[in-house]
Structures are given as structure tokens and as C-alpha cells.
C-alpha positions in Angstrom: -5.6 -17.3 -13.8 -3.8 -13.9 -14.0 -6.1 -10.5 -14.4 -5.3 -8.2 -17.0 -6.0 -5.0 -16.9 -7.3 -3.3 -20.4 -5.2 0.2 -20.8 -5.7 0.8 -24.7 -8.2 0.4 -27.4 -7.5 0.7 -30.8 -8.3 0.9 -33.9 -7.2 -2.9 -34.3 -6.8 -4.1 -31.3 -6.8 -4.3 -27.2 -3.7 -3.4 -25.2 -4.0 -5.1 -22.0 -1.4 -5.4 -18.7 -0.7 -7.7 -16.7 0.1 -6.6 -12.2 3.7 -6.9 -13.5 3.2 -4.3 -15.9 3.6 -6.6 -19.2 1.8 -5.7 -21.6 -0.3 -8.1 -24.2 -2.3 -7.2 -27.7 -5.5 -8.8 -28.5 -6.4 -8.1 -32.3 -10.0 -7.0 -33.0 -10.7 -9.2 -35.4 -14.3 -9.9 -36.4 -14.2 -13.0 -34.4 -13.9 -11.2 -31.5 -16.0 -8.5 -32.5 -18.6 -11.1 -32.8 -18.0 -12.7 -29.9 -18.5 -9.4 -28.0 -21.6 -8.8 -29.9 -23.2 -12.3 -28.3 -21.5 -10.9 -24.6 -23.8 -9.0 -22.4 -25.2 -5.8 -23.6 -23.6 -2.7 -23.6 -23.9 -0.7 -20.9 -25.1 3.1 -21.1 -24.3 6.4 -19.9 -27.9 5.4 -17.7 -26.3 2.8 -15.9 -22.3 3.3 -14.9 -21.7 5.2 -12.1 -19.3 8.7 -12.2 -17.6 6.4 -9.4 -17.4 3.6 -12.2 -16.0 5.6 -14.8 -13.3 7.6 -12.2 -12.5 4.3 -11.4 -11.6 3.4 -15.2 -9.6 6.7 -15.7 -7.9 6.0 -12.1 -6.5 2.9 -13.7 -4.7 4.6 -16.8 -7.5 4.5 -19.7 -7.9 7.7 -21.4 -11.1 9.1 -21.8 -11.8 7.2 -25.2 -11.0 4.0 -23.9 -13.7 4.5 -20.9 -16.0 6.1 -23.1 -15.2 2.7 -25.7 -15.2 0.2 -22.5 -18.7 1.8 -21.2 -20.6 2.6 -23.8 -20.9 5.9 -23.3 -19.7 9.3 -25.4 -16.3 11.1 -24.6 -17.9 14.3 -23.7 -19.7 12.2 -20.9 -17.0 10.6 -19.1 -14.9 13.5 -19.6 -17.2 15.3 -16.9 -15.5 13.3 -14.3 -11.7 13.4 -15.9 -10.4 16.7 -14.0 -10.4 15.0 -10.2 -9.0 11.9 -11.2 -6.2 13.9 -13.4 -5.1 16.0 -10.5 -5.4 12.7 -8.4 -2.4 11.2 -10.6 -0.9 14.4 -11.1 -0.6 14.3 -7.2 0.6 10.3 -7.0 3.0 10.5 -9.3 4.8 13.6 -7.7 4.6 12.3 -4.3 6.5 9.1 -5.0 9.3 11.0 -7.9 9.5 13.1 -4.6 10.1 10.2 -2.3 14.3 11.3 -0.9 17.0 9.4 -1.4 20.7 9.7 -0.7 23.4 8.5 -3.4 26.3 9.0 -3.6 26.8 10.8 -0.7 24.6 13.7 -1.9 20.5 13.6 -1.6 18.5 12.8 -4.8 15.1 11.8 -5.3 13.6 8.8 -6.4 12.5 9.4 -9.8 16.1 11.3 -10.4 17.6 8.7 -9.2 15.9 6.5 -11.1 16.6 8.1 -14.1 20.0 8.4 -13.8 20.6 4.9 -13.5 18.8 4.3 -16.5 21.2 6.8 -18.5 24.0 4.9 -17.2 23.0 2.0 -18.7 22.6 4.2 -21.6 19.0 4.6 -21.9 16.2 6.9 -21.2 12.7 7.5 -19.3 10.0 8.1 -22.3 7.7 9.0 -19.4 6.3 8.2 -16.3 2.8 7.2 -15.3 0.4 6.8 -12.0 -2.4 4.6 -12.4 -4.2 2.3 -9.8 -5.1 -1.5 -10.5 -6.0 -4.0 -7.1 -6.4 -2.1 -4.9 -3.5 -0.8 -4.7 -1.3 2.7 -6.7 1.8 1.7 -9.5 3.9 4.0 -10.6 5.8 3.1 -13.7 8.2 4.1 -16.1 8.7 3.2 -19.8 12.1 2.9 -20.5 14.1 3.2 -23.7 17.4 1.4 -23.7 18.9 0.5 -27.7 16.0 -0.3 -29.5 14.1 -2.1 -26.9 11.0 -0.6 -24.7 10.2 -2.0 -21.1 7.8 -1.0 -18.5 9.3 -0.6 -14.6 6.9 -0.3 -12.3 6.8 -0.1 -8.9 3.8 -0.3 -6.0 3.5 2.7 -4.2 1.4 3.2 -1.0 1.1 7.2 -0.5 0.0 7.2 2.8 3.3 5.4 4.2 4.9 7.2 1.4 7.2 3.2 0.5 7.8 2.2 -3.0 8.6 -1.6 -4.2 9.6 -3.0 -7.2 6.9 -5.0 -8.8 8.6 -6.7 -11.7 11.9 -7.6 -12.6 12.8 -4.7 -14.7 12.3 -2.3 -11.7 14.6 -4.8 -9.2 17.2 -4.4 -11.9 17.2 -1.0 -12.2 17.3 -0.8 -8.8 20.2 -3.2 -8.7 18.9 -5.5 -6.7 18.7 -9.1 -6.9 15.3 -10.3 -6.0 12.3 -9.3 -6.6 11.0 -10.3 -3.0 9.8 -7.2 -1.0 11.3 -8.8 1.6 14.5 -8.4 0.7 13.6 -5.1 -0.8 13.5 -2.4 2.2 10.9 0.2 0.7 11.9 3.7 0.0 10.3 6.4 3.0 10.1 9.4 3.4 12.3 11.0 6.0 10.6 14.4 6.5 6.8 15.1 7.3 4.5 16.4 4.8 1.3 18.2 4.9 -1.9 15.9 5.0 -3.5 16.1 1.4 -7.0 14.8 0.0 -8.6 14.7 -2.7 -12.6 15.7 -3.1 -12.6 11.4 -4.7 -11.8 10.3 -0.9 -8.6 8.5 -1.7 -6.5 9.9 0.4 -6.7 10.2 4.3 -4.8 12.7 6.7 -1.1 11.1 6.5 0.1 9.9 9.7 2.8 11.7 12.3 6.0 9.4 10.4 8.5 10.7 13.8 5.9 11.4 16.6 3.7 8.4 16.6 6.5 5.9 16.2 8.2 4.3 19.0 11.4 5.2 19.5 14.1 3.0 20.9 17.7 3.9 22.4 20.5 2.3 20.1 24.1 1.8 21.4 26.3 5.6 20.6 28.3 4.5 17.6 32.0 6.3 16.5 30.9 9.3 14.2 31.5 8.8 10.9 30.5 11.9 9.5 27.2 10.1 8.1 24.0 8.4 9.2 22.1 5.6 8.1 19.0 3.9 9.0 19.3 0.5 11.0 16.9 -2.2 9.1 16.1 -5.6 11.0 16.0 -8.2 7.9 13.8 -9.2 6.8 11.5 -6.6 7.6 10.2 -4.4 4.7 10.1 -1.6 6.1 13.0 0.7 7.9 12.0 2.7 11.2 12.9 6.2 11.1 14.2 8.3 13.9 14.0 11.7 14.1 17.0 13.7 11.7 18.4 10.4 10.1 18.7 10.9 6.5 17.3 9.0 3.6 18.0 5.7 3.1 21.0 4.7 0.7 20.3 4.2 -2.6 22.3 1.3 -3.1 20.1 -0.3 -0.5 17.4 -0.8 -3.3 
């Protein structure tokens, strides 16, 4: 059975998402209305936890869908809004961030991204950070003709990667499976300060150059560029000290 994630509440109805970032509509009908009236009681401001309720808004529900989902009054759950909305804030700019090469010139991920989305004559309506699992998507609804679609991609902050998790992401990316292991994840090539957040997600990132082991590779003819060797099928690339970012076209 697949777990859905509730995003939205309405005034007639549930918007829920699926891990893939499809999205479903479950009309509030008085059926169901009953049928949550028989569920299990609704719980209080008494009993959910401010780690509960970041939790919620860490997964993409607004304030009124918590406050709906709980129980509780807006003005309570927006106590504990500011953290998690820096929290995002800071996600979502660490992976737009993430360097790419294309072209022959240096981008960034979520330029890149959008650019191949205006080729293909469409636009980004926005992007969003949320975390479901375990684990932190980043996703962007996209506008091409008439028809809206969510990419999305799983992003790990602390090894600063970024995969495509469904098939609208792959394609963007132009690539041809939606396998991670025939995706090589986007990394950062340059270190960062550490960061963390008061809510404990974050941890000191890692040394990316110094604490990885570095192995002598055969002098090759200059070329004028540099790319990053990757073993297939391995998912991730190592990175040696001043190589640039990986190609875009490697997606």
C-alpha cells in the first residue's frame, strides 16, 4: 500500500501526495465527514507535541492545514511556524545552489533547471522544500501549455546530492531512467560552512575534499577542461580537490 501524504485542506476536499509527488483529491463529502466523526477523537492543543506540529509544517502543510489536521487554533501552531520556515527557507537554497556546469559555463541547479524547462517552452510556478520519510524533496511545479506537473527531487543536505524522484524530474533532466543508479547525484564541489538549525536537523557538514581518500589517476592530454571520473554504477561521483562541477548533461 502506498502512503500519502495530506498537503491541503479545503473547503471541499483533501489534497494528498503520493513519494512521487502525484497528487490525489478526496472530496469531503458528508460521508466522509461522517466517517471521520466515528474515527478516533480529535486531538487537542493538550496533547500534540510543538515537535508534532513542526513536524506537520516541515512536511509542506500550512498553518491551517496543521491547525485543521490537529485540532488545534491557527494562532497555536503558528507559535512554532518561524523555525521550520527558515528551516525550508534554508533547504531549498542549499539545493537551487547545488553548481553545475553547462554548456561550458557554471550554472546552478535550480537555473539550470529552469532553463530547460523554458526550452521546452514552459515555466517554474514555484519551488518548494518540504520533508516526507525521512528524508528532504525539493520540487518544482511546472507549467508547460496548459498542463501542470510536479518534479521533484530527493535531496540529502548534508552530502549536498539531488535525485530525481519521479519521472517528470528524469525528464527534465534528460535522462532516461528513473534508477538512482544510473543517475550520478548532483554535489557540491566547494566546501560550505556547517549550518544548524535550533530544530536539530542539521549536523556540522562533513570536510567534502579533506576526509576523502584520494587516489592518483593516470595524467591525461589537457583539454582545456575537467570532469569528474564516475565508476558506474555508483551513485555518487568522488570529488578531488579543484575539479569542477559535474556536467549537466550527465543528469
Amino acid at each position: 500500500m502506498e502512503e500519502l501524504s495530506v498537503i491541503e485542506v479545503t473547503r471541499d476536499g483533501i489534497i494528498v501526495v503520493t513519494r512521487d509527488g502525484q497528487r490525489f483529491s478526496v472530496a469531503l463529502d458528508d460521508a466522509l465527514r461522517s466517517k471521520l466523526g466515528h474515527s478516533t477523537p480529535s486531538t487537542t492543543a493538550g496533547t500534540v507535541s510543538p515537535k508534532e506540529i513542526q513536524s506537520l509544517l516541515r512536511s509542506g502543510l500550512s498553518v491551517s492545514d496543521v491547525a485543521a489536521q490537529t485540532g488545534t487554533s491557527d494562532e497555536h501552531v503558528a507559535r512554532f511556524e518561524a523555525p521550520i520556515v527558515a528551516e525550508l527557507a534554508f533547504v531549498l537554497e542549499r539545493a537551487l545552489a547545488v553548481p553545475v556546469v553547462a554548456d561550458d559555463s557554471d550554472s546552478s541547479f535550480g537555473i539550470e533547471i529552469a532553463a530547460r524547462i523554458s526550452a521546452q517552452g514552459g515555466q517554474i510556478i514555484g519551488w518548494q522544500a518540504y520533508r516526507t520519510n525521512d528524508e528532504w524533496l525539493v520540487g518544482a511545479r511546472c507549467l508547460i501549455g496548459t498542463i501542470e506537473e510536479d518534479a521533484t527531487w530527493t535531496f540529502d543536505p548534508r552530502k549536498m546530492t539531488l535525485v530525481p524522484s519521479n519521472a517528470a524530474a528524469v525528464r527534465i533532466s534528460k535522462s532516461e531512467s528513473i534508477d538512482a543508479a544510473l543517475f550520478p547525484p548532483l554535489r557540491v564541489v566547494s566546501q560550505r560552512p556547517a549550518a544548524r538549525f535550533d530544530s536539530g536537523e542539521f549536523e556540522p557538514l562533513p570536510d567534502l575534499v579533506g576526509d576523502l581518500p584520494v587516489t592518483e589517476t593516470p595524467e591525461m592530454p589537457s583539454t582545456g577542461t575537467s570532469s569528474i571520473v564516475i565508476d558506474m554504477p555508483a551513485v555518487e561521483a568522488s570529488i578531488e580537490q579543484n575539479v569542477p562541477a559535474l556536467e549537466i548533461d550527465d543528469l
